[in-house]
Structures are given as structure tokens and as C-alpha cells.
C-alpha positions in Angstrom: 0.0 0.0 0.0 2.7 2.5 0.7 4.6 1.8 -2.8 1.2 2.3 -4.0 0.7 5.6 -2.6 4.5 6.7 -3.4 4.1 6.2 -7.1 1.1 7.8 -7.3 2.1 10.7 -5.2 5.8 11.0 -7.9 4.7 9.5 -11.4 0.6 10.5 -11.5 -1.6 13.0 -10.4 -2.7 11.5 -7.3 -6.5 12.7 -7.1 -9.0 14.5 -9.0 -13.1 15.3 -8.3 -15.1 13.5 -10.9 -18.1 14.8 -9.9 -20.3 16.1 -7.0 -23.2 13.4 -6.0 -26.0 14.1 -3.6 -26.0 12.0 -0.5 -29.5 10.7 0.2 -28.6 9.9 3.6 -27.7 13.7 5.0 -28.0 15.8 2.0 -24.1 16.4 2.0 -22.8 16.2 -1.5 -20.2 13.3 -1.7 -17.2 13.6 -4.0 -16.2 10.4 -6.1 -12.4 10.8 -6.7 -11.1 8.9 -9.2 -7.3 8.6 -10.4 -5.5 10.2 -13.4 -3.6 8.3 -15.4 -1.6 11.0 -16.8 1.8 11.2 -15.2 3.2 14.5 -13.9 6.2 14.8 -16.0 5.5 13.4 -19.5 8.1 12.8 -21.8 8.1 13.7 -25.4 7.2 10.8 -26.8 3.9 10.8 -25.0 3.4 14.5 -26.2 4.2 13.6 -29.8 2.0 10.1 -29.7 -0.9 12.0 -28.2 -0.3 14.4 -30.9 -0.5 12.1 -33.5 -3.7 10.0 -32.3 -5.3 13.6 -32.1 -4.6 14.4 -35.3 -5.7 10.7 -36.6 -9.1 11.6 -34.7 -9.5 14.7 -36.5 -8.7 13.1 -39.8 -11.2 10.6 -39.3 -13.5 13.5 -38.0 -13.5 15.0 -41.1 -13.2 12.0 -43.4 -16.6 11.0 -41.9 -18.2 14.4 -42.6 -17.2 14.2 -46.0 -18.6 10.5 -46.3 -21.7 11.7 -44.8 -22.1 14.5 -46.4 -21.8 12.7 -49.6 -24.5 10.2 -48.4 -27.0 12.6 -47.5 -26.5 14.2 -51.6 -26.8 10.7 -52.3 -29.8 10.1 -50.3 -31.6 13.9 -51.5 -30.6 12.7 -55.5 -32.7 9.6 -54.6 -35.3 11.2 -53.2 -35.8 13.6 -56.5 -35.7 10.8 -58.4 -35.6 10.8 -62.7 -38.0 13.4 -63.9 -38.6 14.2 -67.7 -38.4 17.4 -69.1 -41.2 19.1 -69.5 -40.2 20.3 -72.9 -40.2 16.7 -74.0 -43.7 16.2 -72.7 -45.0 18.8 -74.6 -43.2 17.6 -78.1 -44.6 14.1 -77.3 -48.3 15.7 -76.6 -47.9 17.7 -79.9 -46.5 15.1 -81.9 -49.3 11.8 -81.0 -52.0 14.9 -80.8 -51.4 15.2 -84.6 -50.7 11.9 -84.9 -53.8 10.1 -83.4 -56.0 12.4 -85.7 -54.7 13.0 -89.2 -53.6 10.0 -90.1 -56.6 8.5 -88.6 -58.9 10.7 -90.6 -57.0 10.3 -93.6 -57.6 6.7 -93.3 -61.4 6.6 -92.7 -61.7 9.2 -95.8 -59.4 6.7 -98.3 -61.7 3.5 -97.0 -64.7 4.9 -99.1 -62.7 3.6 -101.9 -62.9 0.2 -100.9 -59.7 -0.8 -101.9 -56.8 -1.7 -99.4 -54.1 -1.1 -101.5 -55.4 2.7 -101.6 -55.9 3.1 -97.6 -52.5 1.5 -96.9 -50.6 3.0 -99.3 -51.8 6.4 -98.7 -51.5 6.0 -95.0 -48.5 5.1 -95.0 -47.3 7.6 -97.5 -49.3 10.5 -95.3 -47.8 8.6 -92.0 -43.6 8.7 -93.0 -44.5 12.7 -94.7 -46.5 13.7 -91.7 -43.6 12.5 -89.2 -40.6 14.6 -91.4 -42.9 17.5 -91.4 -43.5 17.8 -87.8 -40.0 16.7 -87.0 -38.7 19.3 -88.9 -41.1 22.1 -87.8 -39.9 21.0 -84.0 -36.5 21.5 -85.3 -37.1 24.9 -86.9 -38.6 25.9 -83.6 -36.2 25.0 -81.3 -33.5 26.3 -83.2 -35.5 29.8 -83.6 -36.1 30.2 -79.5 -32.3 29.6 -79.2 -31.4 32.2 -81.7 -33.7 34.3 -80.0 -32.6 33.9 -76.5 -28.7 34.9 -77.7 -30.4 37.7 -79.5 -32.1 39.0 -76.5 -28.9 38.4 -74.6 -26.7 40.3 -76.7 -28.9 43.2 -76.7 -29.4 43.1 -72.6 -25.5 42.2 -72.3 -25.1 45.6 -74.5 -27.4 47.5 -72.8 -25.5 47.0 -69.4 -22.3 48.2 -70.8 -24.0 51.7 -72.3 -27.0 52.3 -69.6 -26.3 50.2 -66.4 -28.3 53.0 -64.6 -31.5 52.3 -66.9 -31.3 48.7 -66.3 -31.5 48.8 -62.4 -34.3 51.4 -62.9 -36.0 48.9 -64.4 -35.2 45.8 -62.1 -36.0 48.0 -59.0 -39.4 48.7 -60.9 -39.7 44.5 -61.0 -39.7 44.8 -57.1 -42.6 47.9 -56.7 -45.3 45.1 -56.6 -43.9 43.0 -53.6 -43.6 45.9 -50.9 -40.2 45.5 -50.5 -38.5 48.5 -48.1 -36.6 51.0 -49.5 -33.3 50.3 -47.7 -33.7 46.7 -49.0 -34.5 48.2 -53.0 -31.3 50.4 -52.4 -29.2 47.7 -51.3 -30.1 45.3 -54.0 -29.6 48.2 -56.4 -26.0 48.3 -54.9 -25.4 44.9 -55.1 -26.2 44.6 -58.6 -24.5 47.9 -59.6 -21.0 46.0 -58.5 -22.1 42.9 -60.2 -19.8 41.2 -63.6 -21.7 42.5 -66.6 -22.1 39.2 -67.5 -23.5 37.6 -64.7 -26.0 40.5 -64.3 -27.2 39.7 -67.5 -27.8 36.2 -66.5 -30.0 37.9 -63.9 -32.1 39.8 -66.0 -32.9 37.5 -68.5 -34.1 35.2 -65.8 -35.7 37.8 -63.2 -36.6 39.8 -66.1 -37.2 38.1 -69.3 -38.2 35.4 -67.9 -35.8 33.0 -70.3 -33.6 30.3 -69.7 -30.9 29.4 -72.2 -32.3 26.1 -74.2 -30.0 23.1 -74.1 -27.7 22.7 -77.3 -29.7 19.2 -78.1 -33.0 20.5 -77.7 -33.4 21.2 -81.5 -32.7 17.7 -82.0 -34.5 16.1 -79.2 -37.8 18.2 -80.1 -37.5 16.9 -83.4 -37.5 13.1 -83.0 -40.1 13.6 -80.3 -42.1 15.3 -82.1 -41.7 13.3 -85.4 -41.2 9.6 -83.7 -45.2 10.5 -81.7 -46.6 11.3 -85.0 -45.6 8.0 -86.5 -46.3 5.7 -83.5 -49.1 7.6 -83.0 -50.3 7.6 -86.3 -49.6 3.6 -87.3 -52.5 3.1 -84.7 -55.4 3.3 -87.0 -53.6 1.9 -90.1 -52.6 -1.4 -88.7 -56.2 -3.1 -88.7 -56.3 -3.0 -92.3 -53.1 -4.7 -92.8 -54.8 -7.5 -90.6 -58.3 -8.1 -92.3 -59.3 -9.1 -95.8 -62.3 -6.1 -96.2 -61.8 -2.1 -96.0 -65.0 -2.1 -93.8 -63.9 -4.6 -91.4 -60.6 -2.5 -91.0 -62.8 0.7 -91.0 -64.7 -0.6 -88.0 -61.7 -2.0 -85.8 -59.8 1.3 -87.1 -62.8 3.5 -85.5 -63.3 1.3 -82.4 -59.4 1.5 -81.5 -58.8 5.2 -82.4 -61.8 5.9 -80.2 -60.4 4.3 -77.2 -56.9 5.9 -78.1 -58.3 9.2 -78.0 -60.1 8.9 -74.7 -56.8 7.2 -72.6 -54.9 9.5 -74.6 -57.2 12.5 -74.0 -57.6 11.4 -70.3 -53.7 11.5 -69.3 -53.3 14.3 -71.2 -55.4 16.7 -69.1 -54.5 14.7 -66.0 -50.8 15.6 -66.5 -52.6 19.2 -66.2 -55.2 18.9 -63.7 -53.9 15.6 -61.7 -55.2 12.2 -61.2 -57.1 12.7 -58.0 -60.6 11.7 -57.2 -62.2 15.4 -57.6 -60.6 15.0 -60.9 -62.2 12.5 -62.8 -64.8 14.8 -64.4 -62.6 17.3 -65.9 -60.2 14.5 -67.3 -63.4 12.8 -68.8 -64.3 16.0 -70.4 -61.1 16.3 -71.6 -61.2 12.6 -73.0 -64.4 13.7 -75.0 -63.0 16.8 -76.4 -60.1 14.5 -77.8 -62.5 11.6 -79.3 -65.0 14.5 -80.8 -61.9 16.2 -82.9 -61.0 12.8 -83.8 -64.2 12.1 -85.2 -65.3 15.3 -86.6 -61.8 15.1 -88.7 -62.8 11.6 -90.2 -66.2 12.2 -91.0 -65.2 15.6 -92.6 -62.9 13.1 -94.7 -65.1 11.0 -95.5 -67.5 13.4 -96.6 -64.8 15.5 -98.6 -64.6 12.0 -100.4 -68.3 11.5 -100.9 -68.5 14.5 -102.1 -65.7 14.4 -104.8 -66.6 11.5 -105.6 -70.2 10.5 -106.0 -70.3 7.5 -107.4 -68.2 5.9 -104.9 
């Protein structure tokens, strides 16, 4: 016990209070002394090897921020998920719109010939002419908004480096509507006064303009959506007549599909819009009828355009 006590009292720290505990018994607090383990007089080697574990600990400190930090990106680009562009949704909706109709129409007129040959080879003739066309107008459009949104650019980018002072009159005038205070008007006038000329036109044309620079592939992408929804959804209505041996038959399955067509089609199109809720049945319906009436009122105007022409047929 003495040794004990003698190397404690020249190599360690003898005693130290851990921590004050209530007694129960009398209320007195009672001190629970515990013993150091860190000598008095370390040596270098201790100094440097504590040293070294505490820089090991930080490392691994921030290693695992980094790694979770990199999870929870992970975890918040899962939880966005794969979305299609919006763009593309509304070349697809342009493209079978066309698609499900013309074609369609075309079809029912040509069956008042009563000769296969005639239908199929016209359809398919209207069908591969019809998708070029539209592809091509997507492509022409696309390319036209981009020319106009460098167009616009170039003009704001120029205005900036001859009337900076007009162009925040004019942005501060964007902020009358919302009640912001003056001191907070000023200071935004401020900031965007210092601003690179070219990233404050990157500001107006989005607070402003209300424009977005279109992606380099969008010409292209608009144009195969456009032209690949016309085709698939114009080969709908001539497939039955390569499958039956009469135009009439073909005619009938041809109307009975196209009709169902238009209503799904006409249904997810204004639930895209409206949504697919319960309280939202009604309006997609109505929107499913809208889209099967153009469809017929296109093929009977055909076929009556043929009747007409031709009377004897």
C-alpha cells in the first residue's frame, strides 16, 4: 500500500473530483475521486504520440463528414428521383395529338374507296411525310427560340455596358409590386451595380425576361419527339387494315381502337394538367371527349370530302 501511494504521489496525479453526488442519507454532497492516469512529468514521446492520435481523430472526424455529407447528396438525389423534361412532354403531346388524328382521318376518308391497296398505301405515304414535317417544324422551332434567347442576350449584355443605370431602374421597378423596403430596394440596387456585366445579364434574362438558355440538343430532341409521336401515333389506326381481308372490317376496328386511343390518350393528357385525384375524374373525362369528338369530326369531314368528290363511290 505504501509503494502504491508513493508512485502515485511521484509518477501520477494523485487525485482529482469527478463529480459532485448528492448524498441521500444527510443531503451532503459526496465527491467520487477517481485517479489520473496522466503522469506529472511526461516525456516527449507521449506528447508527440498524443499528438499524432489527435490528429488521426481529426482526420477521421473529417473523413466521416465528407462521407456523410456525400450520403446525404446521395440520399436527397434519390429522393428527386428521374424526372422528364417538360419540354419533352409537350413535343410528345404535340406530336401523338397530330398523330392520333390526321392520319386517322385520312384513313377513314381513303376507306370509301374500298380498296386496301389505296388506304394503306396512302396511309403510309401520309404517316412517313406527316412525321418529317412535324419533325422538322420541332427542329425549326427549337432552333428559332435559341437564336432568340442569344439575341435577346446580346442586346441586354449591351445594354448594361451603355446604360447600367436604366437597367436597375428597371429591375427596381420589377420589385414595386412586392412591398419591399426601400433600404432593401437600395441595397439590391448596390449589389447589382458591382455585379460582372455578365453575370448580371444572366440575372435579367431570368428575373426579367423570364428566359432560360435552351439546351444545345434540344433542336434535335424536339424533333425526333415530335416526329417519332406522330408516326407511333399515327400507325395506330392503319394497322387493322393490314390484318383483315375487307376495308369495312378495317374501318370498323380502325374507328373502335382510335376511339379508345383518343379517350386514354385525351384522359392522361389533361391529368398531367389537372392531376389524377378523385375530384378530378370529371374534368379529365371531359377532356377525353373533347379529344375523341376532334377525332371524329376530322374523319367524318374526310369522309365526306370523299363523298362529295366522288359521288359514285
Amino acid at each position: 500500500m505504501v509503494l502504491a501511494a508513493l508512485k502515485n504521489i511521484f509518477f501520477y496525479q494523485s487525485v482529482t473530483p469527478k463529480s459532485p453526488k448528492p448524498s441521500r442519507d444527510r443531503g451532503v454532497p459526496k465527491i467520487d475521486f477517481v485517479t489520473s492516469r496522466q503522469p506529472l512529468l511526461p516525456n516527449s514521446n507521449t506528447n508527440h504520440n498524443s499528438e499524432s492520435v489527435d490528429g488521426t481523430h481529426d482526420d477521421d472526424e473529417s473523413t466521416l463528414d465528407l462521407e456523410s455529407q456525400d450520403s446525404r447528396s446521395e440520399k436527397s438525389s434519390k429522393k428527386k428521383g428521374w424526372r422528364i423534361d417538360a419540354r419533352v412532354i409537350s413535343d410528345a403531346t404535340i406530336g401523338l395529338s397530330d398523330g392520333l388524328t390526321v392520319p386517322f382521318a385520312l384513313t377513314a376518308g381513303l376507306s370509301a374507296f374500298n380498296d386496301s391497296k389505296i388506304v394503306i398505301g396512302g396511309g403510309m405515304a401520309e404517316l412517313i411525310a406527316g412525321a418529317i414535317s412535324m419533325g422538322l417544324g420541332g427542329y425549326l422551332a427549337a432552333k428559332s427560340e435559341l437564336a432568340s434567347y442569344h439575341a435577346t442576350r446580346e442586346k441586354t449584355l449591351e445594354r448594361i455596358e451603355t446604360d447600367l443605370q436604366g437597367v436597375l431602374n428597371d429591375l427596381m421597378e420589377e420589385y414595386e409590386p412586392y412591398d419591399f423596403p426601400k433600404e432593401v430596394i437600395n441595397g439590391q440596387s448596390t449589389h447589382l451595380a458591382q455585379m460582372h456585366p455578365e453575370l448580371l445579364t444572366d440575372y435579367v434574362m431570368q428575373f426579367q425576361h423570364c428566359e432560360e438558355e435552351p439546351a444545345t440538343s434540344r433542336a434535335f430532341t424536339s424533333a425526333l419527339t415530335i416526329s417519332m409521336g406522330y408516326f407511333l401515333g399515327g400507325l395506330l389506326p392503319l394497322l387493322p387494315y393490314l390484318f383483315v381481308s375487307t376495308v369495312a372490317e378495317g374501318l370498323y376496328i380502325s374507328v373502335g381502337v382510335m376511339v379508345i386511343t383518343l379517350f386514354i390518350f385525351g384522359y392522361v393528357k389533361t391529368g398531367m394538367i389537372t392531376g389524377f385525384q378523385a375530384k378530378c375524374i370529371g374534368g379529365n373525362c371531359w377532356g377525353a371527349a373533347e379529344m375523341v369528338l376532334i377525332g371524329g369530326v376530322a374523319a367524318a369531314a374526310a369522309m365526306g370530302l370523299v363523298t362529295l368528290f366522288q359521288p359514285g363511290v
